[in-house]
N, C-alpha and C positions, 0 to 999 in steps of 0.2 A: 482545534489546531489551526493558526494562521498561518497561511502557508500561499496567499496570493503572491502572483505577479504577472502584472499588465503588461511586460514586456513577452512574455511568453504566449505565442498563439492559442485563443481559443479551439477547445477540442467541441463542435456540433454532432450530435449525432445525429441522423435518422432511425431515430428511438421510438420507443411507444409513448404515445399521448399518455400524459397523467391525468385522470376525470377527478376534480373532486365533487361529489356528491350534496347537496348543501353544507356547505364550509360556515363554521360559525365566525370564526373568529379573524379579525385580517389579519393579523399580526400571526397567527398559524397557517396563513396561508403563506404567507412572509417566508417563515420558515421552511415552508415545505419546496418553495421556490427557488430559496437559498439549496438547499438538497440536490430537489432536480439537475440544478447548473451545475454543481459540484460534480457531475457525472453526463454531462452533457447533453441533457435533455431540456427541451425549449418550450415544445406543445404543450401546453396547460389547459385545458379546459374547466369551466365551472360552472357546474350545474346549481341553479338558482342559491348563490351565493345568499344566507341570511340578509348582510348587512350591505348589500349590493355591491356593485364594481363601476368602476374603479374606487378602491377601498384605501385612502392615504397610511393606513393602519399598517398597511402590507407592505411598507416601502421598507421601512429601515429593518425589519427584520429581515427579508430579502437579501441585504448584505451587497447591495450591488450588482445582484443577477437582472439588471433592470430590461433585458432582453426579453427574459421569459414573463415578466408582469406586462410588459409592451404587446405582445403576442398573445396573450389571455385573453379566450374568446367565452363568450358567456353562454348558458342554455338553459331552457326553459324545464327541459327533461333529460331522464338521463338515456331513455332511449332516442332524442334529438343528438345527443354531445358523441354519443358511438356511432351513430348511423352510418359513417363512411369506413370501418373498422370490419377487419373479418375477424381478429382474435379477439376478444378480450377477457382478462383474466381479474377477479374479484379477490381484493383481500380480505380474509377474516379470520379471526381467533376461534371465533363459535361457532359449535357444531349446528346444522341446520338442518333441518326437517324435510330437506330433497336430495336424492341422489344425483351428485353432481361428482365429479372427477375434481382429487385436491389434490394441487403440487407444492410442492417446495418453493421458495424464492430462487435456489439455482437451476431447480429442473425447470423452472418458470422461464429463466433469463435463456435456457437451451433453447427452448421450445421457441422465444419470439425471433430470437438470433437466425434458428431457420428461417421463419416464415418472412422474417424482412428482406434476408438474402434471397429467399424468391419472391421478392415486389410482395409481399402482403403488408398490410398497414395492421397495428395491433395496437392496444391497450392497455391501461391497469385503472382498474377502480378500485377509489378508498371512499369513505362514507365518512357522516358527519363526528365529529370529535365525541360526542356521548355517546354514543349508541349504536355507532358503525350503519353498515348498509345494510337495506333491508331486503327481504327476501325478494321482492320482487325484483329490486334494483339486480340481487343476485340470478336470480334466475333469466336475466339476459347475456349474463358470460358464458363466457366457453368452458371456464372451469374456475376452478378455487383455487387461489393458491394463500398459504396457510405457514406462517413463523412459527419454526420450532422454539416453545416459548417455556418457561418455567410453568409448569401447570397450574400449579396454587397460585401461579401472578402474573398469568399472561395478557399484563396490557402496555400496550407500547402506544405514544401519542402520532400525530398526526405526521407530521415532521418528519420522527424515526421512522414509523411506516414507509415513510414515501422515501428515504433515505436510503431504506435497507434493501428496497425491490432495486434500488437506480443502481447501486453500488454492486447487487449483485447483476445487473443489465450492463453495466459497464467493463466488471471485471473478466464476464465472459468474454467481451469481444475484443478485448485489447491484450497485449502476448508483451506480457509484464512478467520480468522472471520473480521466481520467490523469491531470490536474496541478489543484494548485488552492493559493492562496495565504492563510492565516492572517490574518483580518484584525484580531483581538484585540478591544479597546474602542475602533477608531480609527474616523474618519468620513470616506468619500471624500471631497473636494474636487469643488466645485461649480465649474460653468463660469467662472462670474463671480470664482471665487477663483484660478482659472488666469490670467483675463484679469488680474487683477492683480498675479499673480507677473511674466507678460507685460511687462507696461509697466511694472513697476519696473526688470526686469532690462534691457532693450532701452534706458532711460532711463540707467541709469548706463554701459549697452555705447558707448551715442551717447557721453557724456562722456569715456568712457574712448578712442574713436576709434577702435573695432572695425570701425565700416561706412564702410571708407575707398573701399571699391570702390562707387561707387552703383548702377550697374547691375548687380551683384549683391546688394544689400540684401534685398530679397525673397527671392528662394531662401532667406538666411543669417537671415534671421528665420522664414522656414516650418521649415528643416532645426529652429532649436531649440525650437519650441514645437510640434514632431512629437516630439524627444527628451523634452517632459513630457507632451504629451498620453499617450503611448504606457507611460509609465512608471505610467501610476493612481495618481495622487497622493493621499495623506490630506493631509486640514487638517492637522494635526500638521506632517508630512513640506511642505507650503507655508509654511508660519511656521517650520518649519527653513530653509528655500529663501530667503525673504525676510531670515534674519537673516544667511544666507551673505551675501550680496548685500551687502547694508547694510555688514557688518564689511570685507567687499574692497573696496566703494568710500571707506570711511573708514580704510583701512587704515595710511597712513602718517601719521596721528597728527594733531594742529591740522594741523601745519603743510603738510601732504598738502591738508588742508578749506578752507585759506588760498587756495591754488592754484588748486585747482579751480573757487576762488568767481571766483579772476583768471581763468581761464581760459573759463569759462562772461561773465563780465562780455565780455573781449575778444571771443569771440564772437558778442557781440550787434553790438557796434560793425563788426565787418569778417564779418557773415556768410556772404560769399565765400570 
């Protein structure tokens, strides 16, 4: 999804360091970079990068996050690249042959949201694109955290990885509602501008002989001005509303307006 814009303030966070563990490839590094920013995470560290750094490979993948390849500090090891970290948390798919504590990517993103808001510095380590990280590298975090994955197919690349941890570290700590509707340059509609969609439309319904039932009238007037109240109408969208209305009730031309006028006349004369 392209969905830049450079007019809009970058969002920085003071987020967890991303470690990647020897990275093979630049161009995956590129991507995972691209990720990171996409949720506003900048610290990148790289533990003895294959094809070394600065790797031209990693730019255009990147996508323009050229802040976070700017900032890319490099390390020898990967107990060098955490050493200033009190958390840090290891991803992996496979089960491993120590008793270690494994979280979720959102119990993950709880767990660092605390410890940042109390001044802790945290981490996440991802390992090299074949073969993930290894037990050692594991056995220096705090704990595992682990993608609920398709069992028979749980392998997700480097990128997504680093993706799917940032996006759930990001969606924790920002107070985004579920749903929420665009409202553009439009301007709700006022009570009183309802009230008059109301008795225009109910005015041509009587005409048109809609409320034949009378002891159902009521319900059948509450049922449709529940369907606008409940709709959040713009002015705009009510003078759409009203030209509906107008054009259906004058629909079938003079000689439709002729009628109606006979008919509204007789009406008056036998309003039984």
């Amino acid at each position: 999804m392209a969905g830049t814009n450079h007019k809009e303030p970058s969002v920085i966070q003071q987020g967890p360091a991303i470690i990647l563990v020897v990275p093979q490839l630049g161009e995956n590094i590129g991507k995972a970079v691209r990720a990171m920013y996409n949720f506003g995470l900048t610290d990148l560290r790289l533990v003895a990068p294959r094809d070394g750094w600065p790797n031209e490979a990693a730019v255009a993948p990147a996508a323009g996050a050229d802040i976070v390849l700017e900032k890319a500090r490099v390390y020898a090891t990967t107990a060098e690249a955490i050493a200033d970290l009190e958390y840090v948390y290891a991803t992996t798919a496979r089960p491993r042959d120590m008793i270690k504590e494994v979280v979720t990517p959102k119990h993950c993103a709880n767990l660092m949201w605390g410890y940042v808001n109390a001044g802790k510095k945290v981490g996440l380590l991802f390992g090299p694109e074949k073969a993930g990280l290894k037990n050692d590298d594991i056995a220096l975090s705090t704990a595992i955290v682990s993608v609920p994955l398709n069992p028979s197919f749980a392998s997700i690349n480097l990128a997504q990885a680093v993706g799917l941890l940032s996006y759930e570290w990001f969606q924790t700590g920002t107070d985004i509602p579920g749903s929420y509707t665009p409202t553009q340059d439009t301007t709700p509609a006022t009570a009183g501008e309802l009230q008059k969609l109301f008795d225009h439309m109910e005015e041509e319904l009587e005409e048109a002989g809609y409320f034949r039932a009378e002891q159902r009238r009521s319900l059948m007037r509450r049922n449709l001005r529940n369907i606008f109240t409940r709709s959040e109408l713009t002015q705009e969208e009510i003078s759409t509303m009203r030209g509906v209305i107008k054009a259906l009730a004058t629909g079938g031309g003079p000689g439709w307006i002729a009628e109606k006028a006979e008919l509204a006349k007789n009406k008056k004369k036998n309003p039984q």
